[in-house]
C-alpha positions in Angstrom: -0.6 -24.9 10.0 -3.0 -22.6 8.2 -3.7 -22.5 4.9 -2.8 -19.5 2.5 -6.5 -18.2 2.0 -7.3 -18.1 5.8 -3.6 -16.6 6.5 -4.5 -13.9 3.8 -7.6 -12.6 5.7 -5.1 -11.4 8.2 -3.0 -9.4 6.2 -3.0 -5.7 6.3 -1.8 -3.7 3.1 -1.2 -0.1 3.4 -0.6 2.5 0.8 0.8 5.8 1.3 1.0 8.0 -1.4 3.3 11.1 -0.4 4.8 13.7 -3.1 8.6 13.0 -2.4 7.7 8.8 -2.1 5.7 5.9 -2.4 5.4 3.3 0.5 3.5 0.1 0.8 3.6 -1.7 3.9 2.4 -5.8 4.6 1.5 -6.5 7.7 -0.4 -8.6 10.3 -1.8 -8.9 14.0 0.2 -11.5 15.9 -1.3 -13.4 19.2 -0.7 -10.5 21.3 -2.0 -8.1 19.1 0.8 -6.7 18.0 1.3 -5.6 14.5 4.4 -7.2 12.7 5.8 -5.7 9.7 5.9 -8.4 7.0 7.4 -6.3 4.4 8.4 -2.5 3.1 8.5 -1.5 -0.2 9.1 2.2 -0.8 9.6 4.6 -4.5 10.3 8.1 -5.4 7.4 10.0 -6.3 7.7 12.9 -8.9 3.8 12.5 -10.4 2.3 14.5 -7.3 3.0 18.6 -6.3 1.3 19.7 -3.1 -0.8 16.3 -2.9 -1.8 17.2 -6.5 -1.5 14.7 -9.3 0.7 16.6 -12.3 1.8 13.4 -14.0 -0.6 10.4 -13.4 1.6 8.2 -15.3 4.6 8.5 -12.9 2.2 8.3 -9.9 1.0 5.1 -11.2 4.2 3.9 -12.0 5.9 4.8 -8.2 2.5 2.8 -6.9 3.4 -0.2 -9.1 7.1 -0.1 -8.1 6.3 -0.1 -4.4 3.8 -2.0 -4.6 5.7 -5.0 -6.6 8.5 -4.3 -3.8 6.7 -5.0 -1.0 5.1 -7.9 -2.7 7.8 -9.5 -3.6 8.8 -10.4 0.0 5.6 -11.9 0.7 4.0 -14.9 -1.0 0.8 -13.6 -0.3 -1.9 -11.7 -3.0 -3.4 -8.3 -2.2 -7.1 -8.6 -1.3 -7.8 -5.4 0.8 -5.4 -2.3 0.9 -5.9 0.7 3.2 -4.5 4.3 1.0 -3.3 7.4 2.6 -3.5 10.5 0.4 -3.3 14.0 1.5 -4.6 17.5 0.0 -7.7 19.7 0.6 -8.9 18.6 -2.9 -9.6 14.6 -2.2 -12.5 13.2 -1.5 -13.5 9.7 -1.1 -15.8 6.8 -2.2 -15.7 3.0 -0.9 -15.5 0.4 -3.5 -15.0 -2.7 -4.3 -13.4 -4.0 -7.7 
C-alpha cells in the first residue's frame, strides 16, 4: 500500500474559474493511464462579468466553497493546482507559495 505523501504526488487539482460557476476537480492517472475523477466540487459565481473580476470577495468566496467541496471527499491536501481563467485581460506568472 502506498503511503499518503507518495499517493499525493499523483494527484491532479484543477480550478476553473467561469462567471456563471466555480469548479474544482481531484483527480489522478490510473495504471492504464486513464484519468479518474476523484471528486467534484462546483459554486455559483457572481464576483466575475465577462471574465472580469467586479466583486473579488465573492470570487474568493465561490473558490473557497468549491474548493472545500471537492476537498472534502478526498483525504488528501492540495499541493499543486492547475487554474483555468478566461478574458483578453489575464496574463500570467508561475509561482510557488
Amino acid at each position: 500500500m502506498t503511503n499518503n505523501k507518495s499517493k499525493n504526488k499523483d494527484l491532479i487539482v484543477g480550478l476553473d474559474i467561469g462567471t456563471s460557476k466555480v469548479v474544482c476537480l481531484f483527480g489522478r492517472y490510473d495504471s492504464s493511464d486513464n484519468l479518474e475523477i476523484l471528486s467534484l466540487g462546483t459554486y455559483p459565481s457572481s464576483g466575475l462579468k465577462k471574465g472580469v473580476v467586479v466583486n473579488i470577495d465573492a470570487t474568493t468566496d465561490a473558490i473557497e466553497k468549491a474548493v472545500e467541496q471537492a476537498q472534502s471527499l478526498i483525504d488528501e491536501k492540495i499541493r499543486n493546482i492547475f487554474v483555468g481563467i478566461a478574458g483578453n485581460h489575464v496574463k500570467s506568472l508561475n509561482s510557488e507559495g
